[in-house]
N, C-alpha and C positions, 0 to 999 in steps of 0.2 A: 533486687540485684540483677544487673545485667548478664545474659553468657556470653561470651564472645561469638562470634559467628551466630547469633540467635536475636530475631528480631520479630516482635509479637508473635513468641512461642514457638518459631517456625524457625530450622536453619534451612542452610543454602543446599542441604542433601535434601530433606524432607520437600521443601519445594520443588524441586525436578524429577523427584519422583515420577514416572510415569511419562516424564518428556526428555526436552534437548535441548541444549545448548545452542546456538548456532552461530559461527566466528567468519565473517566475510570481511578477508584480507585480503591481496593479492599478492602480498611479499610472502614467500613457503618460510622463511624462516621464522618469522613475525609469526604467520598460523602456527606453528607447530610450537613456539611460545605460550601462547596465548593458549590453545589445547592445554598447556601439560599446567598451567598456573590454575583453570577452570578446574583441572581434574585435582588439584592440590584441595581445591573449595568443596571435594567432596561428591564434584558432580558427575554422574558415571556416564552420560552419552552428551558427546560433544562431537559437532556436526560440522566440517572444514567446507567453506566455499570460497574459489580463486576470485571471485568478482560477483558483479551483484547480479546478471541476466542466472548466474548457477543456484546462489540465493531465492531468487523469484523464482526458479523451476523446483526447489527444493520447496520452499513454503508453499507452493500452490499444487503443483502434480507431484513430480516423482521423488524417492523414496531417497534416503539420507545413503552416504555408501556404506554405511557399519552393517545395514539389512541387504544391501545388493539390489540389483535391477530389481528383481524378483518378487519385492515387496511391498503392499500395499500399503497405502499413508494411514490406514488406520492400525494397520500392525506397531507402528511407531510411535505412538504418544503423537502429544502435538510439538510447537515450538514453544516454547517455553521462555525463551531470551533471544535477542540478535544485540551480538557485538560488531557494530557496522564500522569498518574502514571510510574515509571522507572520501579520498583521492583512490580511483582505481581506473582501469579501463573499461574500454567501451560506456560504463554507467558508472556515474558518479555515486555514491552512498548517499547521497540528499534525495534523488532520485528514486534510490530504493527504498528510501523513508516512505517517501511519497505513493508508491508503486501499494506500500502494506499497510498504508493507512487508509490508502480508496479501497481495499478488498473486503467486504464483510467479514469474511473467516475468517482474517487474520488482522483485522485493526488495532486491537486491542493488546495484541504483542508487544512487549518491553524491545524496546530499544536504544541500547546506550551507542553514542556514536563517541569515535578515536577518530582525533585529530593530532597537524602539527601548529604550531603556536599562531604559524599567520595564518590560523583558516576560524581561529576564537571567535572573531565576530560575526561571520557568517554564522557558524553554527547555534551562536546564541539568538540568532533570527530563526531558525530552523526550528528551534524548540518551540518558539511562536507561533510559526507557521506551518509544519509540519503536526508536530506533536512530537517530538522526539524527548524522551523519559531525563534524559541527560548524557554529558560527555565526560572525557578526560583528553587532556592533552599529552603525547607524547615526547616526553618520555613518563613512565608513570610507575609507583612501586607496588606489588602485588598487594600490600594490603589496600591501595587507597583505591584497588580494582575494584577488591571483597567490599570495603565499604560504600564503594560509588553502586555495585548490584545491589544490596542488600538494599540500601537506600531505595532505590525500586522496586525492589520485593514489596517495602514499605507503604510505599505509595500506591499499590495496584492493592493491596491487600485491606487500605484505609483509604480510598477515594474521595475525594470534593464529595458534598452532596449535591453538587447538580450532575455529577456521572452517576451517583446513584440514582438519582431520577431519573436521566435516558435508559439505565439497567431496568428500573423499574417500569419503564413506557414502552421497552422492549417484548417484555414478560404479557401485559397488557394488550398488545396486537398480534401478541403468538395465540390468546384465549378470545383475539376478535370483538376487543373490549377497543373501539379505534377514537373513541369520546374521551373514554379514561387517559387515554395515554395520549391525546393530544393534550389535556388540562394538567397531564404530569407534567407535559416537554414546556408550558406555559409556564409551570411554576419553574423549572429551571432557569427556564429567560430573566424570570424574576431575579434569579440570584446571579445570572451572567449575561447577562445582556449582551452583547456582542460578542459572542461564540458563535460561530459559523455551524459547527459540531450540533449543536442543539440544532439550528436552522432545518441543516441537512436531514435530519432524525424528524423532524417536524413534516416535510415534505416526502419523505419517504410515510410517515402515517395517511396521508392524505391520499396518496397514490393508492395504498392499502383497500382506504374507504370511497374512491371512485371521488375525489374532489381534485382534479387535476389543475382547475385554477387558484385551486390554494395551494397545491403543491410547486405550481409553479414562481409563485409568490414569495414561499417561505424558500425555496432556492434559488431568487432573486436576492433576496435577504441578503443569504449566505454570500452569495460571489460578492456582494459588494464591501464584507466586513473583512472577509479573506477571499483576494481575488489568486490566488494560489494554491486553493485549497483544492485537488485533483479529483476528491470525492463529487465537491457537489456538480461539477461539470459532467462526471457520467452517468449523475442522475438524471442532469437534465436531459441528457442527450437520449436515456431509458426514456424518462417522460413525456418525448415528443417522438420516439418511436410507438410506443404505445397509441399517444395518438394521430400520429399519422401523418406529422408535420416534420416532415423530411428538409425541407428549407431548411428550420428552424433549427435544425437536429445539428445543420452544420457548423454553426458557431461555438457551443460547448465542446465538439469533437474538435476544433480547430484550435481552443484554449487548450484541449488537451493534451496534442502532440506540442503545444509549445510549451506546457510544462513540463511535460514528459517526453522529450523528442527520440530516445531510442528504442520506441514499441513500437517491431515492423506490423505487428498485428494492428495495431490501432490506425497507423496511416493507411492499412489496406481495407477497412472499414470506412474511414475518412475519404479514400479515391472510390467505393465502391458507391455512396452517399452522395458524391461531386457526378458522379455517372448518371444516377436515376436521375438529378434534378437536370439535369443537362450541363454540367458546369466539366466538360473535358482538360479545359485547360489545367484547374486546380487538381483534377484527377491522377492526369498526368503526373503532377508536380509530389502529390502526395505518393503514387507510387513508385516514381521513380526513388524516394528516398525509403522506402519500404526495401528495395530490393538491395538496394546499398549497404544495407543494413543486415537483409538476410534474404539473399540470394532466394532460399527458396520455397519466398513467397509468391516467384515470378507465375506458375503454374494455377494460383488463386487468383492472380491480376489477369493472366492470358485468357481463365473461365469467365472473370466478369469481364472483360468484353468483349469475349463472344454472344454474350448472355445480353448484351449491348448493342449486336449487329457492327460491333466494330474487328472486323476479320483482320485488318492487315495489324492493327496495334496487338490485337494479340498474339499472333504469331511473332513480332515483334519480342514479346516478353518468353514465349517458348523458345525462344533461340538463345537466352541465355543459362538455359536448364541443360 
């Protein structure tokens, strides 16, 4: 017999237990919707964000407002869901799909995205390329909310067996076992052969075990089955940090902000990169849209280049602080 609200043994209270919700809308009336429908499901802390850069500061640093400044991300449970708006300012919700699926800590999060009816076929590429869990099209009725979550409770709770293999090749190079858990990530190829996802996990072991040219290999792989895929570009760009091929560093970091163009931090790494190897012009280029972005990044742009021997560009960038 089925329970209503209940899917293998588990409801939507029992599940969030111990975590949050989190609803990134930018219309206040739509959030405060969408809050009081979650809290109908049972769910006791539900997390409001105007847009997605408040989303990204909430899943990575600071503390949801039901705790206040005051509180640390571990006093908080984790994230538990994200109900991602498509269309918002400054960052599109594709973007912040993108943004939590390259973060280790938080890859793994549900994410169901809300759209309006002409954004369907995009999004159903998103799920492709992204990983996004599922949508619904607005306008939508509260149960078909409860069943479209539950459905991913579902899903995260009974996974493919080739994610149980990366969990399991995970597990494996936490115990320094970096043989094992590459012959695990092997057998998932086996069963998905062209997942980027496996790749990138495959390359990420290798770095582990000091084979950098396989690692750069197996995230060759990766960009070319999914060249959208935002993870394995900053692995790459890790991997030739590491060793020491700065050149090389700047192509993955250049896929980067074009997949990702509103992280003032990342073009300020990208102009600080364009610097060392000699390449001012792109430097330039790169940070001039860092500051556009967020003004007060200009004060990191002014230090690296001074740290550059470039005196007047950076006083340049401290005259807009």
């Amino acid at each position: 017999m089925t329970v209503p609200g209940k899917i293998d043994g588990i409801t939507m209270e029992e599940y969030f237990k111990g975590g949050y919700a989190l609803v990134v809308e930018d219309h206040p009336p739509s959030r405060k919707i969408m809050k009081k429908r979650l809290e109908s499901f049972g769910i006791e802390e539900v997390v409001l964000a105007e847009d997605g850069y408040v989303a990204l500061s909430i899943l990575k640093d600071d503390p949801p407002p039901f705790l206040g400044k005051g509180a640390k991300k571990k006093e908080r449970g984790n994230c538990l869901f994200v109900l991602l708006d498509w269309r918002m300012p400054r960052i599109e919700g594709i973007e912040v799909a993108r943004e939590i699926r390259a973060d280790k800590a938080i890859e793994n999060t549900p994410i169901l995205m809300v759209t309006v009816e002409d954004h369907e076929d995009r999004i159903v590429e998103a799920i492709a390329d992204v990983g996004v869990n599922g949508y619904l099209i607005k306008p939508f009725k509260t149960m078909d909310l409860k069943n479209k979550m539950l459905g991913i409770i579902h899903q995260r709770a009974n996974p493919p067996d080739h994610v149980k293999l990366i969990k399991a090749s995970e597990k494996l190079v936490d115990e320094g076992k970096y043989d094992d858990a590459i012959f695990i990530l092997e057998r998932a190829l086996e069963i998905c052969p062209n997942n980027a996802r496996i790749y990138v996990h495959l390359g990420d072991v290798y770095i582990e075990k000091g084979d950098y040219q396989e690692a750069e290999q197996a995230y060759s792989q990766a960009t070319k089955l999914n060249p959208k895929y935002l993870k394995t570009y900053l692995a790459q760009a890790e991997l030739f940090g590491i060793t020491g091929e700065k050149e090389k560093a700047i192509f993955p970091l250049k896929k980067i902000v074009e997949i990702s163009p509103r992280n003032p931090a990342r073009l300020v790494e990208l102009g600080k990169l364009c610097l060392e190897v000699g390449d001012t012009k792109e430097a330039q280029i790169a940070f001039k849209k860092a500051v556009e972005l967020d003004p007060g990044e200009a004060e990191e742009i002014a230090k690296a280049y001074f740290e550059a021997g470039m005196a007047d560009e950076a006083e340049s960038f401290l005259g807009l602080l």
